[in-house]
Every structure is written in structure tokens, then in C-alpha cells.
ZAMARGU-4260 file (C-alpha; in steps of 0.2 Angstrom, whole numbers, plus 5000, padded with zeros to 4 digits):
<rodrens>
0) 4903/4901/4968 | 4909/4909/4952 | 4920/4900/4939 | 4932/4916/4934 | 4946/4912/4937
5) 4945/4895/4936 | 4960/4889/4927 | 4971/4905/4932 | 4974/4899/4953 | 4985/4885/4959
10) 4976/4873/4969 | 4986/4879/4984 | 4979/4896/4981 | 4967/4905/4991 | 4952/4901/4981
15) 4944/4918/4970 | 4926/4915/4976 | 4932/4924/4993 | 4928/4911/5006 | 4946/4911/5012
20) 4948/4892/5008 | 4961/4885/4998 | 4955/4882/4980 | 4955/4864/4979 | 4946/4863/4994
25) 4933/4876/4988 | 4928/4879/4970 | 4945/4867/4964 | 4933/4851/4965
</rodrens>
């Protein structure tokens, strides 16, 4: 779980880590 583009993705977004998850329910904690 990498932090790169960590403030650049909506929380609605798929999440950059990869895992397919929507951000906030991934790396948006």
C-alpha cells in the first residue's frame, strides 16, 4: 500500500494501490 497519490484520487475513485477497491475503502482510511 503505497501512499503516491494519496491526496490526487477522489474518495470515489478506484484506489492507485491497484486492488480494484474504491479508495476510501482501501488506502482512503
Amino acid at each position: 500500500k503505497s501512499k503516491m497519490a494519496e491526496k490526487k484520487v477522489g474518495r470515489n475513485e478506484p484506489c492507485p494501490c491497484g486492488s480494484g477497491n474504491k479508495y476510501k475503502k482501501c488506502c482512503g482510511k
